[in-house]
FITI-782644 format. One record per residue (C-alpha): residue number from 1; residue in three letters; y, z, x. Coordinates in pm, whole numbers, plus 50000, padded with zeros to 5 digits. Example, Ala and Ser with C-alpha at 12.3 -4.5 7.8 and 13.67 -1.06 7.14 Angstrom:
NODE seq type north up east
NODE 1 ALA 49550 50780 51230;
NODE 2 SER 49894 50714 51367;
END
This chain:
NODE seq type north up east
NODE 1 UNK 97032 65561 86346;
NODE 2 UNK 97119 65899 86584;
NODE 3 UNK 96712 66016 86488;
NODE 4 UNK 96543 65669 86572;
NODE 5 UNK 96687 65766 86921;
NODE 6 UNK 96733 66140 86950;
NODE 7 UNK 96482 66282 86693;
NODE 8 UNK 96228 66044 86628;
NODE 9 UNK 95982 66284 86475;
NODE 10 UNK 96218 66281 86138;
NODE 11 UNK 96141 65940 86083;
NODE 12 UNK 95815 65708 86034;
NODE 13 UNK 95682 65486 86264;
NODE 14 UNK 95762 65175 86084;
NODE 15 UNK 96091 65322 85905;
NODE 16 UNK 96202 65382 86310;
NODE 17 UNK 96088 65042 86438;
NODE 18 UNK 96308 64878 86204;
NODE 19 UNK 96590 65064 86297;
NODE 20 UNK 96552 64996 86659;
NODE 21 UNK 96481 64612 86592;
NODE 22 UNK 96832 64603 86393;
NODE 23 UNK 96999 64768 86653;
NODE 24 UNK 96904 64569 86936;
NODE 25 UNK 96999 64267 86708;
NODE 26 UNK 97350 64369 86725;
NODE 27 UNK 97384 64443 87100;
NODE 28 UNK 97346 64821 87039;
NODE 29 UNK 97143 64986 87339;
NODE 30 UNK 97166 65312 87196;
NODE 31 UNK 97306 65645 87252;
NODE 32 UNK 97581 65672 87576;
NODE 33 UNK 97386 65920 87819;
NODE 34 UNK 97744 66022 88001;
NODE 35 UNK 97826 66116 87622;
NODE 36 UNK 97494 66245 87568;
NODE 37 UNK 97506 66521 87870;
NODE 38 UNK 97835 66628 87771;
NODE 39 UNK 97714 66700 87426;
NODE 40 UNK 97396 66865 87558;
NODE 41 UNK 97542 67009 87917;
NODE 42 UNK 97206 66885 88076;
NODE 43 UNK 97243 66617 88315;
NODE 44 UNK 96855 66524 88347;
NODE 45 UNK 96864 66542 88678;
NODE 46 UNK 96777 66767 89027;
NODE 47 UNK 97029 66664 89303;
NODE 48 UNK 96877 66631 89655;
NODE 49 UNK 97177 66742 89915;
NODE 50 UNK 97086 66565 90235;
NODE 51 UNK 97340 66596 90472;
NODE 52 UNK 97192 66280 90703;
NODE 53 UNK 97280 65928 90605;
NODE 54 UNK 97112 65754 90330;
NODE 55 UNK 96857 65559 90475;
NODE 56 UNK 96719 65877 90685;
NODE 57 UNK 96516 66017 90362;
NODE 58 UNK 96307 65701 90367;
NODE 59 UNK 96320 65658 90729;
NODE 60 UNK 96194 66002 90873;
NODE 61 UNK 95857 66099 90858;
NODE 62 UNK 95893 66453 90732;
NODE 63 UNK 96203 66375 90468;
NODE 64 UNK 95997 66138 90302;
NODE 65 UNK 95672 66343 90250;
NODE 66 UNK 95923 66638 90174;
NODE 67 UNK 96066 66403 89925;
NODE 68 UNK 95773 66298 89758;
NODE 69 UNK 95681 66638 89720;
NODE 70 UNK 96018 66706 89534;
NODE 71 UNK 95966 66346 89305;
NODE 72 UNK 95629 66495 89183;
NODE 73 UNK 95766 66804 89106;
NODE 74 UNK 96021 66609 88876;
NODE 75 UNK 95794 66411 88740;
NODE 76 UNK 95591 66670 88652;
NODE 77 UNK 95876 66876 88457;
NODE 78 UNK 96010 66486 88319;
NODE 79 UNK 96308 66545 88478;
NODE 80 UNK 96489 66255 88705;
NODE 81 UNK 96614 66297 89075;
NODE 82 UNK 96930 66241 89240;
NODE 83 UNK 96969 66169 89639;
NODE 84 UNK 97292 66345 89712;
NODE 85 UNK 97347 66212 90095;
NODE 86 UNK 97589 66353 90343;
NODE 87 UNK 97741 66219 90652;
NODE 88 UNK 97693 66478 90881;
NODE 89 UNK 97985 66354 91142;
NODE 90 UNK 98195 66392 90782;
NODE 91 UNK 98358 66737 90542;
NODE 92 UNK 98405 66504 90261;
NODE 93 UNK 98239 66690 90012;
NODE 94 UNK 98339 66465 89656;
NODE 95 UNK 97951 66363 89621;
NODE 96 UNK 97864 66728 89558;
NODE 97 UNK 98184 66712 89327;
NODE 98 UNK 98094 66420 89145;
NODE 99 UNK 97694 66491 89121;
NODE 100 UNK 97606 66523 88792;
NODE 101 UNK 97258 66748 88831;
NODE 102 UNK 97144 67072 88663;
NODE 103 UNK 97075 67183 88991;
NODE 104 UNK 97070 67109 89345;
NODE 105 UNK 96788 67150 89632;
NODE 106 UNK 96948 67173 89951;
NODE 107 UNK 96724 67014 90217;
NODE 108 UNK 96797 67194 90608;
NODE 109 UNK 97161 67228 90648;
NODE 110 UNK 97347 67401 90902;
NODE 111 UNK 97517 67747 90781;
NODE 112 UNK 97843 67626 90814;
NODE 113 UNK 97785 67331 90625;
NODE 114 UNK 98079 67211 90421;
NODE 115 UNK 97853 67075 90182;
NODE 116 UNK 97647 67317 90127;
NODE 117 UNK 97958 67544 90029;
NODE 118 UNK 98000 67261 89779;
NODE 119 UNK 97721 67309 89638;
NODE 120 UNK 97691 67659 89642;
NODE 121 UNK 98021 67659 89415;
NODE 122 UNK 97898 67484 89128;
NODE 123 UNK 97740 67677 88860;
NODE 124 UNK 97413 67591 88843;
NODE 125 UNK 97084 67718 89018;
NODE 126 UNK 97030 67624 89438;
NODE 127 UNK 96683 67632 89610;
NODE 128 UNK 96725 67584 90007;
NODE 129 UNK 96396 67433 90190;
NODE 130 UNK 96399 67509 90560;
NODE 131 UNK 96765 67636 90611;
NODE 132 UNK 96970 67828 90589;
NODE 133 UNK 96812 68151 90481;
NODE 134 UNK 97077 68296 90308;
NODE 135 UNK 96925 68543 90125;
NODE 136 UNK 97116 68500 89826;
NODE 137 UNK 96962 68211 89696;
NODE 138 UNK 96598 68080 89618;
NODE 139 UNK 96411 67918 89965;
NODE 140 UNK 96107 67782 90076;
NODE 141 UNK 96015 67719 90416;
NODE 142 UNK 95731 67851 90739;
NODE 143 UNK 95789 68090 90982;
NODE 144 UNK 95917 67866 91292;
NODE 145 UNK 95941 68123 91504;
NODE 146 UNK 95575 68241 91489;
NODE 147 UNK 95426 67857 91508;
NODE 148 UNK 95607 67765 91814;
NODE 149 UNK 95549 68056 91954;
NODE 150 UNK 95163 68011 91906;
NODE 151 UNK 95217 67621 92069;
NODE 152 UNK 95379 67855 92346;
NODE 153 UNK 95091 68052 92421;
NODE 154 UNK 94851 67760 92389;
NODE 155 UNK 95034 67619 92670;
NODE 156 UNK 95050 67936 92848;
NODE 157 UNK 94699 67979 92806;
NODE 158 UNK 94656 67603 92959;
NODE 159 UNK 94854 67734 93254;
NODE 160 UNK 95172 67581 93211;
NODE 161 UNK 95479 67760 93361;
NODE 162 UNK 95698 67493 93439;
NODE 163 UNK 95808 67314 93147;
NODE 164 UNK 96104 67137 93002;
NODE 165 UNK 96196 67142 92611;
NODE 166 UNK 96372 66821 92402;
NODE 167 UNK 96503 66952 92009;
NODE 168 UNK 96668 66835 91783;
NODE 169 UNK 97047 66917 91693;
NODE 170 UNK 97140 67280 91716;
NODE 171 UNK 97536 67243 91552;
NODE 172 UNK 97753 66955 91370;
NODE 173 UNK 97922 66909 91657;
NODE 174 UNK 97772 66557 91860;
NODE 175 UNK 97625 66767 92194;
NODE 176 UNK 97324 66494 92398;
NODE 177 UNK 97277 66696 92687;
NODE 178 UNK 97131 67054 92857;
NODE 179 UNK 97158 67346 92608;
NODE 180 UNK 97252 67665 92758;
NODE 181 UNK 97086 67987 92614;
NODE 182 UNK 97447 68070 92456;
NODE 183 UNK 97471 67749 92234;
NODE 184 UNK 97040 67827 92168;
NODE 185 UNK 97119 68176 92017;
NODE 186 UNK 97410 68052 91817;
NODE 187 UNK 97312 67687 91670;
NODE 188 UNK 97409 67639 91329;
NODE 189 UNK 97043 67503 91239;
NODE 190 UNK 96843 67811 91224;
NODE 191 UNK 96492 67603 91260;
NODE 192 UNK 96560 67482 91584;
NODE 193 UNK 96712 67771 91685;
NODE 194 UNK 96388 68003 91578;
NODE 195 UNK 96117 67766 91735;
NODE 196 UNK 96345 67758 92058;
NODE 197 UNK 96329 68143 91991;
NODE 198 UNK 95953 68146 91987;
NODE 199 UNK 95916 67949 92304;
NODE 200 UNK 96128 68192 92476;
NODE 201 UNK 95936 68505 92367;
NODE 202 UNK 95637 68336 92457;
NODE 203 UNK 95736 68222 92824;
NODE 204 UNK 95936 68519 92907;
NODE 205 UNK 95649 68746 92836;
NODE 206 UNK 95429 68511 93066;
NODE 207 UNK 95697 68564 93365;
NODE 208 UNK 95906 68254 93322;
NODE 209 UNK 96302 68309 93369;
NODE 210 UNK 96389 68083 93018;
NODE 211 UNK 96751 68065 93173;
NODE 212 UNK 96660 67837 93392;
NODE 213 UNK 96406 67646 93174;
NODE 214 UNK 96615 67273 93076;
NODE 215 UNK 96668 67182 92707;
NODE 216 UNK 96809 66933 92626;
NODE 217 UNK 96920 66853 92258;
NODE 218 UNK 97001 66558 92064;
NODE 219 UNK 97216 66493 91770;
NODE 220 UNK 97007 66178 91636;
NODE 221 UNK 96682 66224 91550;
NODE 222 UNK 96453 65926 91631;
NODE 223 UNK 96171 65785 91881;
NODE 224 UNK 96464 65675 92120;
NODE 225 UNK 96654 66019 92098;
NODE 226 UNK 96315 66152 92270;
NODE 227 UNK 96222 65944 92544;
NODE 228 UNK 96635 65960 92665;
NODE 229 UNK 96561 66338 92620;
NODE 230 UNK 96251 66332 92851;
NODE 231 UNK 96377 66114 93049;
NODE 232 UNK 96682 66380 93095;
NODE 233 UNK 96473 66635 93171;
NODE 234 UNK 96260 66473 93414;
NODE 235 UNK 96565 66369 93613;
NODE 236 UNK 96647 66739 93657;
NODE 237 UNK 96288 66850 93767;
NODE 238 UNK 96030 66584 93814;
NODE 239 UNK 95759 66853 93865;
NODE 240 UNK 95792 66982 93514;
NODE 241 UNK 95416 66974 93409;
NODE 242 UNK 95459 67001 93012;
NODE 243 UNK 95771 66874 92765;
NODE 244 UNK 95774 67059 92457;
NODE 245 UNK 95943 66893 92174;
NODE 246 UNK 96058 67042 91844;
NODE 247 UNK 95952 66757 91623;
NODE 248 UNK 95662 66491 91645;
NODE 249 UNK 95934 66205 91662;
NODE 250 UNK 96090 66304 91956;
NODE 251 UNK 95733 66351 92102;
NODE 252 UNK 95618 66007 92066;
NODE 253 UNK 95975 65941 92239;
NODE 254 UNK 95886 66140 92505;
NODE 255 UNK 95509 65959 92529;
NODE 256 UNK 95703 65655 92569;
NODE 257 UNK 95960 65829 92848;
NODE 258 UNK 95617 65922 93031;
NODE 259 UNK 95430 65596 93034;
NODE 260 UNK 95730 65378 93135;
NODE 261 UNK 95694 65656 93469;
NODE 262 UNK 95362 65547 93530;
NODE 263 UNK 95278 65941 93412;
NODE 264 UNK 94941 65976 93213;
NODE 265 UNK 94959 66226 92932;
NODE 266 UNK 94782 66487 92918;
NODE 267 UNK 94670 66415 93313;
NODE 268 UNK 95024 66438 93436;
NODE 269 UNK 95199 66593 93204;
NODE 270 UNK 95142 66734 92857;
NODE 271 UNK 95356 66664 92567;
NODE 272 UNK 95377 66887 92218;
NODE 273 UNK 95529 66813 91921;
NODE 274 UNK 95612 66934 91540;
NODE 275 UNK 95573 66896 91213;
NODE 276 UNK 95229 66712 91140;
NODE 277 UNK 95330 66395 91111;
NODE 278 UNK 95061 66036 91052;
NODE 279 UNK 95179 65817 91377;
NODE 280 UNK 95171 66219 91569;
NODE 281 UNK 94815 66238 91446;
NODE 282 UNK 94701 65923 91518;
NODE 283 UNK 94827 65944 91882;
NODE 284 UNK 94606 66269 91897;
NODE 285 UNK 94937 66463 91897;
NODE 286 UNK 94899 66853 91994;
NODE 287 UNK 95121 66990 91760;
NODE 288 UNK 95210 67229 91437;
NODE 289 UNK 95116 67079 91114;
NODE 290 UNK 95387 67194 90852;
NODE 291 UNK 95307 67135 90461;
NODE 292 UNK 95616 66884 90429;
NODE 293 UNK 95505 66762 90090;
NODE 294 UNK 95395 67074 89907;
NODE 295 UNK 95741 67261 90033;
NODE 296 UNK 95940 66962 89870;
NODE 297 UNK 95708 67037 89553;
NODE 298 UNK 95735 67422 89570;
NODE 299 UNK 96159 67360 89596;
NODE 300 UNK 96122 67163 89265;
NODE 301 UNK 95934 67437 89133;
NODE 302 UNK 96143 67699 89187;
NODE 303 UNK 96479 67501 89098;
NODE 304 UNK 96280 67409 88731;
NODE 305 UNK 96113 67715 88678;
NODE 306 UNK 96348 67821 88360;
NODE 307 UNK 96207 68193 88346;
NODE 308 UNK 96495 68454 88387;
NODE 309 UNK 96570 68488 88778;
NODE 310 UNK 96634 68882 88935;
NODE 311 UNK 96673 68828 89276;
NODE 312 UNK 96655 68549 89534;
NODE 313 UNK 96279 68461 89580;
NODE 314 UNK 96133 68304 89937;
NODE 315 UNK 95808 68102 89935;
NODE 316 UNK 95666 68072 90289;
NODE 317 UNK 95448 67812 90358;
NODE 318 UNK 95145 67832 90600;
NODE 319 UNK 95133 67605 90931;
NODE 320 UNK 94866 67527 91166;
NODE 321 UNK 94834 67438 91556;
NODE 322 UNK 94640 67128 91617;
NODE 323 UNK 94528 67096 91944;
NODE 324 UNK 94548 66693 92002;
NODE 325 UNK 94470 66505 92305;
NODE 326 UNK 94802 66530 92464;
NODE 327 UNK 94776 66903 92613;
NODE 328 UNK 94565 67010 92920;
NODE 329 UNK 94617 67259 93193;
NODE 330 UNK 94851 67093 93482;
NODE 331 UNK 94794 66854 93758;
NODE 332 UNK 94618 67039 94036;
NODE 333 UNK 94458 67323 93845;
NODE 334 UNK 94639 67656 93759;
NODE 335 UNK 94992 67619 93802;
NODE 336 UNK 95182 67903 94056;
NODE 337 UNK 95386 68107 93823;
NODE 338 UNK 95798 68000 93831;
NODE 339 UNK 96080 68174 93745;
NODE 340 UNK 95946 68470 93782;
NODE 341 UNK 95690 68699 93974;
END
């Protein structure tokens, strides 16, 4: 009976049919794939560490193309996929424990992650997408830094001086409020930390003081998360003529912020975003596309790839600006330079 199920090329077609047809006349559904791993020591499965609630990978935008990406990878290699979520307001790390995968793609995690320590203690192969870039393990990812800083000068270029920035969260630690350049240069999540990066090379080499430029950050990420964020940053400085965001949902929050002011984008003030995203596209979003699919299909890659592995390797994706219909120079013409001569 063990080669109708396991080795079905010793048998005939019709000697194998009639084994199966017994068996499922006496209730037997076949070989016990818990036993079957142990035996083998291959689970059948890539684990997906997502340290966000469940329900985010099928309700953000960029998780879910980055996921499908990772699914056709699997499919591809015949290989099944296991969602490995993570409260990120929680250290219990038993999922990790109890995840039986021959391998685990972490998707952007803080450094100090206690999951990602988890995972990075079982013996079997890790491939980070995004962050962190540890060095010592396989990644894919873009260069954050250089996109955003391109957005930057694209703004800079519009005129733009005085702006006001809304990201995403920068630690695990539940901060809605102004950033100050301190917690910027240390945040645990190295994206948002290297496209705020970018923005401040950019604006510092146009004159602007970035100390005094107001982010604000926020822990959830989500349309309503944005237009609180704009509407933070407005509060502060009413006269700020563009409101960067570092994602698209938190731009379309911001849209939102805007209109309920009776302020016309781009007319009164221009608002950016990241990532690519459909709804960011079809509200003529300026913003930087990012390949969220084909890096989730790239990780897969790399985790299944079963030749002998060196060193660490990095595949880094390209990006492009798309200049939407939400950026134009500010109210009034040229803008006088601020914060600087």
């Amino acid at each position: 009976m063990s080669n109708a199920y396991n080795r079905p090329d010793q048998l005939s077609p019709e000697l194998r049919r009639r084994v199966l047809d017994t068996a499922r006349r006496l209730g037997y559904p076949g070989p016990d794939p818990v036993a079957r791993s142990l035996r083998t020591r291959k689970a059948g499965a890539v684990g997906l560490l997502l340290t966000e609630n469940l329900s985010y990978a099928f309700r953000d935008p960029a998780a879910i193309g980055f996921l499908e990406g990772l699914a056709l990878a699997c499919e591809d290699a015949g290989t099944g996929l296991l969602l490995v979520p993570a409260n990120p307001e929680r250290e219990d790390v038993a999922s990790v424990h109890r995840a039986g995968v021959d391998g685990f793609v972490v998707y952007s995690v803080p450094d100090d992650d206690p999951h990602l320590a988890a995972v990075l203690e079982r013996p079997v192969p890790t491939v980070v997408c995004d962050q962190p870039d540890l060095g010592t393990v396989d990644r894919v990812g873009i260069d954050d830094r250089g996109a955003m800083y391109e957005l930057a000068r694209h703004l800079i270029g519009l005129g733009h001086r005085r702006i006001g920035v809304v990201c995403m969260r920068l630690a695990r630690d539940r901060n809605d409020g102004f950033v100050t350049p301190d917690r910027q240069h240390a945040a645990h999540f190295h994206v948002q930390r290297n496209r705020l990066s970018g923005l401040a090379e950019a604006f510092s080499e146009a004159g602007v003081d970035w100390s005094q430029v107001p982010v604000v950050e926020r822990f959830d990420h989500n349309m309503a998360s944005g237009a609180s964020g704009a509407a933070q940053v407005l509060d502060r400085d009413p006269q700020v003529t563009a409101l960067i965001c570092t994602s698209d949902v938190l731009a379309l929050g911001a849209m939102t912020e805007a209109a309920r002011r009776g302020l016309r984008v781009p007319h009164d003030i221009t608002v950016t975003g990241f990532d690519g995203i459909r709804a960011g596209e079809e509200a003529g979003l300026t913003t930087v596309r990012q390949p969220v699919l084909e890096k989730g299909r790239a990780a897969g890659k790399l985790l299944l790839d079963a030749n002998e592995r060196s060193r660490p390797r990095s595949v880094n994706l390209a990006t492009e600006l798309i200049i939407g219909k939400t950026s134009a120079g500010p109210r009034g013409g040229v803008e006088e330079r601020w914060f600087g001569p």
